[in-house]
PyMOL CGO cylinders between C-alpha atoms (Angstrom):
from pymol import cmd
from pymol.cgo import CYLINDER

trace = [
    CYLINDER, -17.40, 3.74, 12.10, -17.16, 3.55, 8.53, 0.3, 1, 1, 1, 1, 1, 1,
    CYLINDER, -17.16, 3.55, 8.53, -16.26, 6.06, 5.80, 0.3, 1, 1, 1, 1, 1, 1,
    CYLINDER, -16.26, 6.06, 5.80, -16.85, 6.30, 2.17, 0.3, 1, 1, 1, 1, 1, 1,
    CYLINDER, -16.85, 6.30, 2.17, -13.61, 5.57, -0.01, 0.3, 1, 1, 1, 1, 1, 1,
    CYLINDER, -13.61, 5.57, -0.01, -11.61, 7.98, -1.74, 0.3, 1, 1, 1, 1, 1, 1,
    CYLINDER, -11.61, 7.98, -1.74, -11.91, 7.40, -5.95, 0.3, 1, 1, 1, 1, 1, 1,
    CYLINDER, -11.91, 7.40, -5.95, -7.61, 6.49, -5.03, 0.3, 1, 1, 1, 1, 1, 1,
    CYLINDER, -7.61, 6.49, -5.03, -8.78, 3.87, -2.72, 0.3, 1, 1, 1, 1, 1, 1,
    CYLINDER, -8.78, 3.87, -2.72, -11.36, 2.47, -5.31, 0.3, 1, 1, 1, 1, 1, 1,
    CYLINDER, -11.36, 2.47, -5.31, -8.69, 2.28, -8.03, 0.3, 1, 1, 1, 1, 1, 1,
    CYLINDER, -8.69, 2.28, -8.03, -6.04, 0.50, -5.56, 0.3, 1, 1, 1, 1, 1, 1,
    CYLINDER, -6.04, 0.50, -5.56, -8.65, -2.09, -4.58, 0.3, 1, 1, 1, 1, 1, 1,
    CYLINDER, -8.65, -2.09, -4.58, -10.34, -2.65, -8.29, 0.3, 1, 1, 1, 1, 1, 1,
    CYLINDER, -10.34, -2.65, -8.29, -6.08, -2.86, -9.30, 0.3, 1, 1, 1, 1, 1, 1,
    CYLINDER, -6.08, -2.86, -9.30, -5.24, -5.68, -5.68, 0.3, 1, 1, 1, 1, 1, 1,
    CYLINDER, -5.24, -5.68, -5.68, -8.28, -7.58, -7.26, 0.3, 1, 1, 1, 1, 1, 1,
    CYLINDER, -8.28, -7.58, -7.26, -8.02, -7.65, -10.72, 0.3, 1, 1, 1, 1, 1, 1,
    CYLINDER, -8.02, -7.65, -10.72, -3.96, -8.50, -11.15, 0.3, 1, 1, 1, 1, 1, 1,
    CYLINDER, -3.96, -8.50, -11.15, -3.63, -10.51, -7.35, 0.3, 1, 1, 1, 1, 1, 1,
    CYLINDER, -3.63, -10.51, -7.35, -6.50, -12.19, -5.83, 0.3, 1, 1, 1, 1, 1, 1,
    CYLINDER, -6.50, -12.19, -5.83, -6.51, -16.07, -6.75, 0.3, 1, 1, 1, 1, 1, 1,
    CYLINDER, -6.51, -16.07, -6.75, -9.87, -15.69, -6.11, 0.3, 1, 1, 1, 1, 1, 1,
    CYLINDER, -9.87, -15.69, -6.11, -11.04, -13.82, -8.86, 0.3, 1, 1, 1, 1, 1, 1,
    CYLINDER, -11.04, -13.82, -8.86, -12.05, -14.52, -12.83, 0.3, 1, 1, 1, 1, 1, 1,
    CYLINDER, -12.05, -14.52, -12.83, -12.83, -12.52, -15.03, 0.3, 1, 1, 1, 1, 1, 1,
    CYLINDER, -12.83, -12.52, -15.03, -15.80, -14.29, -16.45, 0.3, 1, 1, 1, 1, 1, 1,
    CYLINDER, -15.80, -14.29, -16.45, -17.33, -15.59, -13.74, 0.3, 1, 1, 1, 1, 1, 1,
    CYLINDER, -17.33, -15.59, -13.74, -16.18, -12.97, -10.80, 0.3, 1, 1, 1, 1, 1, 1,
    CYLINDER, -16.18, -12.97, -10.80, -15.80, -14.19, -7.33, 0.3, 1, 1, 1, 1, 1, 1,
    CYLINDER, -15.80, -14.19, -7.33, -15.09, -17.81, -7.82, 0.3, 1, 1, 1, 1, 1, 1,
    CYLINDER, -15.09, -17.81, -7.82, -15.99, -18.90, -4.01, 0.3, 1, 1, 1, 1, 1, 1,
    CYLINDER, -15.99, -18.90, -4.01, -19.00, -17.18, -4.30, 0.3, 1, 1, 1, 1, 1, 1,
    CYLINDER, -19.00, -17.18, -4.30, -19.83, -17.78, -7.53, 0.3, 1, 1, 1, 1, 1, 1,
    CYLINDER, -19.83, -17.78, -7.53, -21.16, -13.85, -8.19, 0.3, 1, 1, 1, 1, 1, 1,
    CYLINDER, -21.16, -13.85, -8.19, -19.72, -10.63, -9.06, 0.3, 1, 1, 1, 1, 1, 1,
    CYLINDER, -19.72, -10.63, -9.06, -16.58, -9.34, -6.70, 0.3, 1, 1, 1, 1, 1, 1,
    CYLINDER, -16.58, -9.34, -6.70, -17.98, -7.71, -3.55, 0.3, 1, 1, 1, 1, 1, 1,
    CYLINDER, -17.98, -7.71, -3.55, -14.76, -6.15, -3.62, 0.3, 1, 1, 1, 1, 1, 1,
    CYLINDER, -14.76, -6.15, -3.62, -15.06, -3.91, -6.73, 0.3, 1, 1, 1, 1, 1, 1,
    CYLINDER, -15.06, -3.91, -6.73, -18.25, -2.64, -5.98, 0.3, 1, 1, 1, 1, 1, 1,
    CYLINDER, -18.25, -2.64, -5.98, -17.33, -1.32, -2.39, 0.3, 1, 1, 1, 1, 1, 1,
    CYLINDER, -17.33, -1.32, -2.39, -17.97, 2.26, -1.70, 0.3, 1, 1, 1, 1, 1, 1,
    CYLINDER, -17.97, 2.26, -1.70, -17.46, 2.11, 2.36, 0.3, 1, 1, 1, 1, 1, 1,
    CYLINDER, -17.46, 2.11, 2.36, -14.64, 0.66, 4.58, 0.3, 1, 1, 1, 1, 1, 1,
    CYLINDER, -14.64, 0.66, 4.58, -15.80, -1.36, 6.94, 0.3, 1, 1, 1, 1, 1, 1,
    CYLINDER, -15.80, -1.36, 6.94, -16.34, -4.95, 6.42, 0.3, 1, 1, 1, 1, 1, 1,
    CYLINDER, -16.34, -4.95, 6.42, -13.96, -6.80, 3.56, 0.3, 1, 1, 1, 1, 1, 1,
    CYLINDER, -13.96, -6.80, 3.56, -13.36, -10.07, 2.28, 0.3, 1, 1, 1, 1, 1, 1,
    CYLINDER, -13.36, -10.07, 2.28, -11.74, -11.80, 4.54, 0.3, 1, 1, 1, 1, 1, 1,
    CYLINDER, -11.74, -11.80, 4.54, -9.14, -13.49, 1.66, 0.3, 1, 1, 1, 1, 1, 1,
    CYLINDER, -9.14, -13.49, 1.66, -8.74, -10.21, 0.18, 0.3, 1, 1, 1, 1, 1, 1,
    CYLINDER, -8.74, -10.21, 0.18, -8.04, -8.44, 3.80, 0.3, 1, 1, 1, 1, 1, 1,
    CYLINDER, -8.04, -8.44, 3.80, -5.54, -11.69, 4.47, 0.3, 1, 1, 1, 1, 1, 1,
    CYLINDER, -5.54, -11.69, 4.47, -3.50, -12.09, 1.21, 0.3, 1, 1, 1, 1, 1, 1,
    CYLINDER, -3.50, -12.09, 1.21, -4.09, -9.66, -1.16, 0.3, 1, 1, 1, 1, 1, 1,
    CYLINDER, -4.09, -9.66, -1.16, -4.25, -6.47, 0.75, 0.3, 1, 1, 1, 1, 1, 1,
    CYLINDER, -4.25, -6.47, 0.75, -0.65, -6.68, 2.34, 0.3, 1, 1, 1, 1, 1, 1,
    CYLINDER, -0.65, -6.68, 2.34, 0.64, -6.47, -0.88, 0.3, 1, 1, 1, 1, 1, 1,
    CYLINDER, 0.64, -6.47, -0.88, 0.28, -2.79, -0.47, 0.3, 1, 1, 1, 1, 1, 1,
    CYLINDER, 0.28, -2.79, -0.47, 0.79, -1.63, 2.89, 0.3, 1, 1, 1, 1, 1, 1,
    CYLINDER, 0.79, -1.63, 2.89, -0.29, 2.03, 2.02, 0.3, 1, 1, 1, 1, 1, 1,
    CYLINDER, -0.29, 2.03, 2.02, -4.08, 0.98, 1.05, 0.3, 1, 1, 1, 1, 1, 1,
    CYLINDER, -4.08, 0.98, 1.05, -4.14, -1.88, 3.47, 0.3, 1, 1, 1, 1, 1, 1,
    CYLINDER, -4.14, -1.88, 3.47, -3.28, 1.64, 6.43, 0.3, 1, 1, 1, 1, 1, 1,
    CYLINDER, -3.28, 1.64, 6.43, -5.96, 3.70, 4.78, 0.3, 1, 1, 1, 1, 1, 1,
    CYLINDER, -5.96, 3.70, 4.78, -8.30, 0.76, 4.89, 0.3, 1, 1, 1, 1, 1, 1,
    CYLINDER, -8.30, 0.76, 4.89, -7.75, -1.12, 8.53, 0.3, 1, 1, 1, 1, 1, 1,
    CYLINDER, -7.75, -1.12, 8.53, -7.42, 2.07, 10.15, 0.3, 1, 1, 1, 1, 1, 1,
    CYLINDER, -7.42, 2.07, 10.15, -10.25, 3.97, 11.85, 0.3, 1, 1, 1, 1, 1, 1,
    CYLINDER, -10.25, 3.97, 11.85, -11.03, 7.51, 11.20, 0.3, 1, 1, 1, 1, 1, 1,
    CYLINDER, -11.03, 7.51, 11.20, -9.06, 9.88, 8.66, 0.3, 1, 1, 1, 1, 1, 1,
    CYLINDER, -9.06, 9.88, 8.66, -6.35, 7.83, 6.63, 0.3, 1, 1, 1, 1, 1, 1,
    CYLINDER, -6.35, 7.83, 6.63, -2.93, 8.43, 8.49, 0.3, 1, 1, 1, 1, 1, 1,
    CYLINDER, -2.93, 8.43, 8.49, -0.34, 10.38, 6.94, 0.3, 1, 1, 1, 1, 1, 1,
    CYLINDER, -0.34, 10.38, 6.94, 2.05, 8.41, 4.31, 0.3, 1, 1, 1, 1, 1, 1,
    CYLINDER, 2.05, 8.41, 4.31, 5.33, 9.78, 3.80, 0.3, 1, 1, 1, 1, 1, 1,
    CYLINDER, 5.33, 9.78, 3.80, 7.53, 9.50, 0.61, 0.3, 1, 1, 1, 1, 1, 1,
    CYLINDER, 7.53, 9.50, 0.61, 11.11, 7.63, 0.58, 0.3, 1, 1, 1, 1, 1, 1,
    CYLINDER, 11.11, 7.63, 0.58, 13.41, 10.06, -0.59, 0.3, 1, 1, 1, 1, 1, 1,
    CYLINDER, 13.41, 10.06, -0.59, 16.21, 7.04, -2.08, 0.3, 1, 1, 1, 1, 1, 1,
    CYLINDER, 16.21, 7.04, -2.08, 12.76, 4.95, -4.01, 0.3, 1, 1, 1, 1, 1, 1,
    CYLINDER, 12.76, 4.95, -4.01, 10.28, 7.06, -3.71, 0.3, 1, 1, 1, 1, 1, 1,
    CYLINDER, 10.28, 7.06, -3.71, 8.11, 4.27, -2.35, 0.3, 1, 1, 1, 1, 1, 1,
    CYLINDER, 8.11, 4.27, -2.35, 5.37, 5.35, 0.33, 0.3, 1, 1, 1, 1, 1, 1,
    CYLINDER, 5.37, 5.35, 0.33, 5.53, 4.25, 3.98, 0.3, 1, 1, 1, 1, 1, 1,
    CYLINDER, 5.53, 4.25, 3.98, 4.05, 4.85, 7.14, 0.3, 1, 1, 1, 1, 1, 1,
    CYLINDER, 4.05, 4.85, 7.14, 6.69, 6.88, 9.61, 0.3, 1, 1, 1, 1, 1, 1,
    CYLINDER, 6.69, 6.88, 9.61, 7.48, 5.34, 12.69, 0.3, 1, 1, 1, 1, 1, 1,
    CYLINDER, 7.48, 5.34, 12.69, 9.25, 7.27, 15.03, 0.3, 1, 1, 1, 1, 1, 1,
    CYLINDER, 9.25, 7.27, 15.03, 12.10, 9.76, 12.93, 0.3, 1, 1, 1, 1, 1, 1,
    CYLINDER, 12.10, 9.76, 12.93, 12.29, 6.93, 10.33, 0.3, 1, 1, 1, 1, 1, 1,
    CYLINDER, 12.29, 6.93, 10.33, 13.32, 8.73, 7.19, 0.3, 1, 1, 1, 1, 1, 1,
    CYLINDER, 13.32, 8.73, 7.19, 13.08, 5.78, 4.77, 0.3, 1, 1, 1, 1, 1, 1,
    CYLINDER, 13.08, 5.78, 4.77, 11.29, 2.84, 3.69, 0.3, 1, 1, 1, 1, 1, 1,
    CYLINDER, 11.29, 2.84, 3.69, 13.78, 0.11, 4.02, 0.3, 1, 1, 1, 1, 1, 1,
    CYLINDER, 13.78, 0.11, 4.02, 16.80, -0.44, 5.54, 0.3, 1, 1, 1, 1, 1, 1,
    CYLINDER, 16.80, -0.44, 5.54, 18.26, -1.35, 2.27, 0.3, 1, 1, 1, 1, 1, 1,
    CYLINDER, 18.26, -1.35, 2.27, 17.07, 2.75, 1.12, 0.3, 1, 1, 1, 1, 1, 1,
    CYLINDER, 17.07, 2.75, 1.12, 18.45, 4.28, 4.44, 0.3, 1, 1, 1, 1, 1, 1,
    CYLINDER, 18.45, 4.28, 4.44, 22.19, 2.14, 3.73, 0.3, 1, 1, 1, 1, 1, 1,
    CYLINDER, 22.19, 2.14, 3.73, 21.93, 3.31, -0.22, 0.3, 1, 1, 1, 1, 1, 1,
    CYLINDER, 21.93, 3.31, -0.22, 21.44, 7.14, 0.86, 0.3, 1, 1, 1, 1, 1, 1,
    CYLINDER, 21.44, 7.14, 0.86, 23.78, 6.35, 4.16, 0.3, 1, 1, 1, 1, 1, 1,
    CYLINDER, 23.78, 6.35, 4.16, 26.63, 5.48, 1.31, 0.3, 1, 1, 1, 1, 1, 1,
    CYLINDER, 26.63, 5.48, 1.31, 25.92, 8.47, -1.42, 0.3, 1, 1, 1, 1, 1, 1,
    CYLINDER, 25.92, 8.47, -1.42, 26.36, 10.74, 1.84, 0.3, 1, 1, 1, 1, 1, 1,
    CYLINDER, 26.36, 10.74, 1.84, 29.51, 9.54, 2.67, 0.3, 1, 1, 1, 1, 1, 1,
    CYLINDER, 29.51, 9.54, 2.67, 30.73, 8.96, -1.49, 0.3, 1, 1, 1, 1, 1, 1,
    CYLINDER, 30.73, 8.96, -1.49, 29.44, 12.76, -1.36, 0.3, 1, 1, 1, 1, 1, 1,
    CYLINDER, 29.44, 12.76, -1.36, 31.30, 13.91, 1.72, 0.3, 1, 1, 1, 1, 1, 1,
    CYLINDER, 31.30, 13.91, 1.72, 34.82, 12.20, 0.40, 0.3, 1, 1, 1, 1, 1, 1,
    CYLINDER, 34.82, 12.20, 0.40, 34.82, 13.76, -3.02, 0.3, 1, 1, 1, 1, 1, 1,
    CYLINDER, 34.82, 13.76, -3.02, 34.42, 17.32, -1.35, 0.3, 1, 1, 1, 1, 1, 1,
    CYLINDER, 34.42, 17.32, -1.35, 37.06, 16.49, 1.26, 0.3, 1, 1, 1, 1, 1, 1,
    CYLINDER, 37.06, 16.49, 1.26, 39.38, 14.93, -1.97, 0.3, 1, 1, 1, 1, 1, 1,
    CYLINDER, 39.38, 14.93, -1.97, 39.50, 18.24, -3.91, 0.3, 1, 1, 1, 1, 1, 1,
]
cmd.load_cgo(trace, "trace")
């Protein structure tokens, strides 16, 4: 079932498409298709161009959640080291495991300094 897209989910599509789809000109639009972007006039999820849905739309994994999932959007949470968004899995606190080592050592740098003193 589709849903209409929020104006955030317009703007992060018309943004994908306009700075990182190899597809797309400016003057001419769509080059494949020779016609205006299907992409930046879409008000519904649902069906998407398949390049875009491919290449382009993993280049933000929040959007490409809100937009491959069904029903309401699922809930994105905010790295507390980047402040990057990611989808939880499981007690994940962070984004990366380069974030969770970075906080991992300012804990322990913390931690040392109070034990020094």
């Amino acid at each position: 079932m589709s849903r209409e897209l929020t104006r955030e989910e317009k703007a992060g599509i018309k943004k994908l498409v306009l700075s990182m789809c190899a597809n797309y000109d400016r003057d001419c639009g769509c080059l494949p298709l020779d016609c205006e972007c299907y992409m930046l006039g879409k008000c519904y999820t649902g069906a998407l161009c398949r390049y875009f849905r491919e290449a382009v739309l993993p280049l933000d994994p929040a959007l490409e959640a809100t937009l491959c999932s069904e029903g309401a959007a699922p809930e994105m949470r905010l790295c507390p080291v980047c402040g990057g968004a990611f989808l939880p899995q499981g007690r994940r606190a962070y984004c990366s495991e380069a974030c969770a080592g970075a906080a991992r050592r300012k804990r322990q740098r913390d931690y040392m300094r109070k034990n020094r003193g």
